[in-house]
C-alpha positions as a printed NumPy array, in Angstrom:
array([[ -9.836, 114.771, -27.677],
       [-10.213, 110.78 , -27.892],
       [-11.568, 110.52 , -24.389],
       [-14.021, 113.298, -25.134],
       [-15.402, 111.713, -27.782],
       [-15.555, 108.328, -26.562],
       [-17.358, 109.816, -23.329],
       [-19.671, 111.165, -25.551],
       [-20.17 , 107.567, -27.802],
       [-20.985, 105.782, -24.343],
       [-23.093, 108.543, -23.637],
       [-25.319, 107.76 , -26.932],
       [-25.4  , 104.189, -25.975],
       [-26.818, 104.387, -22.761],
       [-29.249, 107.201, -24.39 ],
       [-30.535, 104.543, -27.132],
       [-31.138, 101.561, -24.797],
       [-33.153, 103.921, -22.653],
       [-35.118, 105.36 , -25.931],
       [-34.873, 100.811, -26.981],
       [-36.913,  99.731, -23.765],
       [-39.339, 103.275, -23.934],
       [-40.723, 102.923, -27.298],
       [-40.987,  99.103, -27.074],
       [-42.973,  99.155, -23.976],
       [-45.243, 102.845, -25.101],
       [-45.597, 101.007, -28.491],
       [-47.112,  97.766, -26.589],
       [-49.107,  99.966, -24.556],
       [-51.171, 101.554, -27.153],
       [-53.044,  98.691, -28.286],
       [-53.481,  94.855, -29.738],
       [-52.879,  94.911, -33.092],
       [-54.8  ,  91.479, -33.191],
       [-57.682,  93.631, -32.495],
       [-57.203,  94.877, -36.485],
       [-55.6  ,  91.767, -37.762],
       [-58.432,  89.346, -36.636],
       [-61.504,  89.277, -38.198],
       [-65.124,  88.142, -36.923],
       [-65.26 ,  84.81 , -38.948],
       [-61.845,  83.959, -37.295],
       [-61.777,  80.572, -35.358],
       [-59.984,  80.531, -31.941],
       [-57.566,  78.123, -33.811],
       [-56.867,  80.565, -36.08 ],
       [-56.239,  83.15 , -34.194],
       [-53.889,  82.105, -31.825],
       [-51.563,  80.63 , -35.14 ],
       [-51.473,  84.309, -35.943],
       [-50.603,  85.733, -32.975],
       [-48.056,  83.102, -32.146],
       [-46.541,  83.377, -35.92 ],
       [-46.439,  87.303, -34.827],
       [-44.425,  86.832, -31.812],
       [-47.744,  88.405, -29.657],
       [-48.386,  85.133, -27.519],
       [-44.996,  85.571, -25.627],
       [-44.103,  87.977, -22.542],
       [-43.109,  91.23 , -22.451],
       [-40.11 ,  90.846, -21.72 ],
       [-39.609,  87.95 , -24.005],
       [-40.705,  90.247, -27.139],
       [-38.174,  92.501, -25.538],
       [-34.946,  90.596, -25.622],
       [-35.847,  89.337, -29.018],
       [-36.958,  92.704, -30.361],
       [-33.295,  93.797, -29.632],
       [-31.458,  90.805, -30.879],
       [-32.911,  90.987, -33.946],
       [-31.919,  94.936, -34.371],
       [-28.795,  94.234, -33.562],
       [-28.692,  92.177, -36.78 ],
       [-30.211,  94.688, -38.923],
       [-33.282,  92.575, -38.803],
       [-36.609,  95.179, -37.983],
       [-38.997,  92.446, -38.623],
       [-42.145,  92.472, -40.488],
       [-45.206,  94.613, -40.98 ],
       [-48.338,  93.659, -39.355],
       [-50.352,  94.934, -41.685],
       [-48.469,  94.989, -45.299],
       [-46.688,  91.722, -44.531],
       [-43.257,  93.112, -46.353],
       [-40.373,  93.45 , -44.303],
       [-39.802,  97.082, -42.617],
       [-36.477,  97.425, -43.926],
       [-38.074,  96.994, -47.485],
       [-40.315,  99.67 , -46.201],
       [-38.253, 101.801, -45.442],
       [-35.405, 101.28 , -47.883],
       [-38.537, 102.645, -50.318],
       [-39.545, 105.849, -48.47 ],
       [-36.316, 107.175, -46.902],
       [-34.906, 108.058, -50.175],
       [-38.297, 109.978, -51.036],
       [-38.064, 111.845, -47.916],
       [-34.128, 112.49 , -48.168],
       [-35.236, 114.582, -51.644],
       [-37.216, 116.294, -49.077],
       [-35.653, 117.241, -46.171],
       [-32.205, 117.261, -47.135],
       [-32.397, 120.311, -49.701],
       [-34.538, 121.92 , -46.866],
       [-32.467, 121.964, -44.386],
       [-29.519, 122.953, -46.198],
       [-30.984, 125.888, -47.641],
       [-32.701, 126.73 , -44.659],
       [-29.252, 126.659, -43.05 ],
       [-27.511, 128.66 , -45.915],
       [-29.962, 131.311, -45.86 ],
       [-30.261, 131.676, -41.613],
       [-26.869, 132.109, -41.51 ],
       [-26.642, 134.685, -44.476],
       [-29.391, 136.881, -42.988],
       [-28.553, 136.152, -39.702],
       [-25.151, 137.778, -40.058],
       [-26.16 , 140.732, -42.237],
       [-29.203, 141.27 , -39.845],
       [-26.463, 141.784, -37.422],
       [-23.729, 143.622, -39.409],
       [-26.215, 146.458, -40.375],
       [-28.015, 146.448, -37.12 ],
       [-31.39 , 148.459, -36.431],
       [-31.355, 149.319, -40.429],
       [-34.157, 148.177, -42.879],
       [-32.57 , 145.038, -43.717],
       [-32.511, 144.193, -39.949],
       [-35.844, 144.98 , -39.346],
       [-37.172, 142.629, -42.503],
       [-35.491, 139.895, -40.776],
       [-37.231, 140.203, -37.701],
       [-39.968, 140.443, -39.029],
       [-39.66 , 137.059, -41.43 ],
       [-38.898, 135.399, -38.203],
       [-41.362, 137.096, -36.099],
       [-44.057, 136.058, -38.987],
       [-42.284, 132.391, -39.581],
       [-42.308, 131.72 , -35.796],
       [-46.158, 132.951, -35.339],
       [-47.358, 130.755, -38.716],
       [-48.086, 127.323, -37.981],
       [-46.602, 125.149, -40.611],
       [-48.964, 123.128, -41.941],
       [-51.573, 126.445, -42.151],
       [-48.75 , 127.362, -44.201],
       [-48.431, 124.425, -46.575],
       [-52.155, 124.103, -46.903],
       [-52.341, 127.575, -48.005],
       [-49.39 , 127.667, -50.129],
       [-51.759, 124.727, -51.715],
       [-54.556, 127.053, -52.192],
       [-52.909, 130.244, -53.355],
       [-50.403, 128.458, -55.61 ],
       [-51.514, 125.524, -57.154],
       [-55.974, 126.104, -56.936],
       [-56.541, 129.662, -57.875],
       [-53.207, 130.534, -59.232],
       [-52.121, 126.968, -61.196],
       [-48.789, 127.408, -61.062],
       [-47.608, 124.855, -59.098],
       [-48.913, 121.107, -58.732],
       [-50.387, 120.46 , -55.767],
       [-48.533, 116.652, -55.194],
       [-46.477, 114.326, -56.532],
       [-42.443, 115.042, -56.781],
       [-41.769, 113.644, -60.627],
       [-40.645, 117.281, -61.719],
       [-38.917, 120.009, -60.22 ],
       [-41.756, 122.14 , -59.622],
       [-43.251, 119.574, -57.339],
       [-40.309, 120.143, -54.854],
       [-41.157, 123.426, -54.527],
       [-44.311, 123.987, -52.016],
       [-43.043, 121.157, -49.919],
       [-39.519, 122.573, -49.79 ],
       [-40.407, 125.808, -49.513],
       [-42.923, 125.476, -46.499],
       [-40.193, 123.334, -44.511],
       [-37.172, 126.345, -45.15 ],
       [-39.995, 128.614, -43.857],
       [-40.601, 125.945, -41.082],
       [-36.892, 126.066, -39.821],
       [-35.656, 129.076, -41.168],
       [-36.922, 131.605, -38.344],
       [-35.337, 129.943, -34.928],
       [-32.483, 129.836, -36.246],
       [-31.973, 133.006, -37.793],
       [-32.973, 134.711, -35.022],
       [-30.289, 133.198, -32.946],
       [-27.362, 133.466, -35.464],
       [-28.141, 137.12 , -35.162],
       [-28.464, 137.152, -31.424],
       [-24.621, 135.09 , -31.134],
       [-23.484, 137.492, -33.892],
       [-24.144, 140.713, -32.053],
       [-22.914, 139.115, -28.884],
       [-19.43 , 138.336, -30.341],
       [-18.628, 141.738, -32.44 ],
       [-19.306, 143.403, -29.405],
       [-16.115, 141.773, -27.732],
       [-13.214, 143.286, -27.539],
       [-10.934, 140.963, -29.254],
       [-13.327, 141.759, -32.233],
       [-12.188, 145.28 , -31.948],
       [ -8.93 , 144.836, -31.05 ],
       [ -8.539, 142.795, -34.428],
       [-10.587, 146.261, -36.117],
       [ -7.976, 148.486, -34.369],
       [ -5.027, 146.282, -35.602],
       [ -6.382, 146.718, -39.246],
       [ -7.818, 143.505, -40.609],
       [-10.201, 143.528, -43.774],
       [-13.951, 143.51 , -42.43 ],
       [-14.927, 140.602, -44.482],
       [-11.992, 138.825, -42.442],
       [-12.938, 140.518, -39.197],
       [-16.973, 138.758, -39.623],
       [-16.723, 135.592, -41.693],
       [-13.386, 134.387, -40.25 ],
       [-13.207, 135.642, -36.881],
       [-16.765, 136.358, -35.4  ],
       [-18.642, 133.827, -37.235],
       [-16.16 , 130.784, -35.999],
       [-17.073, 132.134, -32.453],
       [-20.815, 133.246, -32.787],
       [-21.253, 129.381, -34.17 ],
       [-21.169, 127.677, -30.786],
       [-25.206, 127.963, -30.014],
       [-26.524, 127.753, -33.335],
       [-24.487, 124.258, -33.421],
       [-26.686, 122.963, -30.648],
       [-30.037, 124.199, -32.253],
       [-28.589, 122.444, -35.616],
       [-28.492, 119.236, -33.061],
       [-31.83 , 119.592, -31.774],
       [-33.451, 120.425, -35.386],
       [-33.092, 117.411, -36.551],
       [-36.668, 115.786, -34.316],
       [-38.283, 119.362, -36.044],
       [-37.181, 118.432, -39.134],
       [-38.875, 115.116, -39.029],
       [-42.439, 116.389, -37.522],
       [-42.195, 119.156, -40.174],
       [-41.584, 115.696, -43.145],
       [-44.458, 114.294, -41.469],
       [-46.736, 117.347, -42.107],
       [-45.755, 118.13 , -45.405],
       [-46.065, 114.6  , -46.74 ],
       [-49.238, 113.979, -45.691],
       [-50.631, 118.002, -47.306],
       [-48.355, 117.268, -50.38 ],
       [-49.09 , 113.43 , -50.644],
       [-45.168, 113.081, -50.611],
       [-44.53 , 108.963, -50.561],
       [-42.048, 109.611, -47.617],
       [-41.409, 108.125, -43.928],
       [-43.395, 110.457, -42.425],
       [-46.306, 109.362, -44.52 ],
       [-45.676, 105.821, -43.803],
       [-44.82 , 106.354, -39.641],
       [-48.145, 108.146, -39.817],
       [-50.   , 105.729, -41.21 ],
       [-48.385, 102.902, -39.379],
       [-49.011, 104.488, -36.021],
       [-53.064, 104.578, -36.992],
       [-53.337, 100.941, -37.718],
       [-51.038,  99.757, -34.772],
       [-48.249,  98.372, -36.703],
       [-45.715,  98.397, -34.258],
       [-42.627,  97.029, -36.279],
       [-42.915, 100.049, -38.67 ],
       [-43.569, 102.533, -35.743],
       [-41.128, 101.225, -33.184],
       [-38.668, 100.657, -36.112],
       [-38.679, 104.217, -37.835],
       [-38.629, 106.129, -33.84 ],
       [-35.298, 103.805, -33.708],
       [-33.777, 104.877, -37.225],
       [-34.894, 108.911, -35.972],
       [-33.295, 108.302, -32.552],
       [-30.318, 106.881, -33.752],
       [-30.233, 109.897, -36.255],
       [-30.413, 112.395, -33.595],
       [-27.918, 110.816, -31.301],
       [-25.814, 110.639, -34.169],
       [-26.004, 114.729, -35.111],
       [-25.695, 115.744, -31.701],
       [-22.75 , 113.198, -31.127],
       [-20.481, 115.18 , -34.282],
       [-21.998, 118.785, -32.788],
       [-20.195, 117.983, -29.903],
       [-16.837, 116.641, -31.842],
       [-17.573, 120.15 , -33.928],
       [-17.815, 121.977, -30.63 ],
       [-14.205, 120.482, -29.654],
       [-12.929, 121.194, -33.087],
       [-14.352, 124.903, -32.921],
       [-13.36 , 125.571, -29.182],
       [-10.991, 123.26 , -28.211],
       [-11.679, 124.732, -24.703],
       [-14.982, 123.   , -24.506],
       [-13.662, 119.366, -24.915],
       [-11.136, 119.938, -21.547],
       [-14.333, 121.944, -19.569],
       [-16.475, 118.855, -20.31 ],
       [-15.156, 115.488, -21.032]])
């Protein structure tokens, strides 16, 4: 189990240099930002104090080395633009977009599960079809169509519902709901597809035959093994789960990271941008690093087959 794990720790290393030295260099690539820092009444003088007080007059590969030094001591530098530092930046937005996503994404998980496994239980019946079609329907529905008519329906004509802001409760509940409805159907779908897969083994219905309660038979026995593959799609949700903050922030003016990444990539601010692709990356690598120690936990044939 420890060499599994560490194998898997070296693994996310190497994976975050490599994502380091890609979004420094795509970052660079995409244009000066003295081109929206200077202005036309701007001596020569001045503008090389700027860029050199930036950082921008050195190489590549100078920029590089002390791009990474500095992250490794928790230093992300400075915006461009806003002249605050980015970790003030973003120590004032993650926690905004934390209210958001976090609540989403556990309820979206509670309830894929929950119909997931009663869609498979009562197969072909009326409850299974109404999940299929949710999914179907969530799957077809582009989100932010979604959100911006959730906008319309409840908040313009209906007035139920404010359209942004989150100071109440009510405001968390377009945003919320749009993102459950954003990850909700993927994952439903497949906790129904490993479901019917595993109560159709025999060591399902050998434990039927020998007389176990049902409720033991799905929630402690199939479940535990149907959980494998929706554990990897719980990994990979995470880079979803930030492109769905993105969208809803900007429909439900939500003063999150995805607001701020958003704007930062539109005025070349590379600090901010380069900075919050890091914190996501590192977030990812992180999730699918304890899938893989919860894949070794679940199955502890897994961690012999692949460390």
């Amino acid at each position: 189990m420890t060499r599994f794990i560490i194998v898997r720790i070296l693994q996310a290393i190497v994976a975050l240099i490599g994502i380091a030295v890609i979004v420094f260099f795509l970052v660079r690539v995409s244009g000066d930002p003295m081109a929206l820092i200077a202005s036309p009444n701007m001596s020569e003088e001045q503008y090389q104090k700027i860029k050199e007080s930036l950082g921008l007059d050195k190489s590549w590969g100078e920029q590089f080395w002390i791009y990474i030094k500095d992250m490794a001591r928790g230093d992300l530098g400075e915006s461009l633009i806003r002249e605050k530092p980015v970790t003030t930046m973003i120590g004032e937005s993650m926690p905004n977009t934390l209210k958001l996503t976090v609540p989403s994404f556990v309820l979206s998980m509670i309830l894929s599960f929950f119909l997931g496994v009663m869609a498979a239980i009562y197969r072909d019946s009326f409850w299974d079809q109404g999940v299929k079609f949710l999914a179907v329907l969530g799957q077809a529905l582009p989100v932010f169509w979604v959100a911006i008519m959730a906008v319309l329906i409840f908040s313009v004509y209906l007035e139920w519902l404010p359209v942004a802001g989150m100071s109440t409760p009510a405001h968390y509940i377009l945003p919320v709901g749009t993102m459950i409805l954003f990850m909700l159907p993927g994952m439903m779908r497949l906790v129904r597809s490993s479901m019917l897969d595993v109560l159709d083994s025999e060591y399902i219905k050998m434990a039927r035959i020998k007389g176990l309660p049902e409720r033991s038979v799905i929630w402690k026995h199939a479940l535990r093994n149907a959980l494998i593959t929706p554990l990897t799609i719980i990994g990979m949700l995470l880079p979803s789960l930030v492109l769905g903050a993105v969208i809803s922030e900007q429909i439900f003016n939500w003063p999150g990271m995805g607001t701020m990444i958003l704007q930062a990539t539109f005025e070349r601010d590379f600090p901010v941008v380069q900075s919050i692709t890091m914190l996501t990356a590192i977030l990812v690598l992180g999730i699918n690093l304890l899938v893989d120690i919860l894949y070794a936990y679940i199955d502890p044939q897994i961690r012999y087959q692949r460390a």
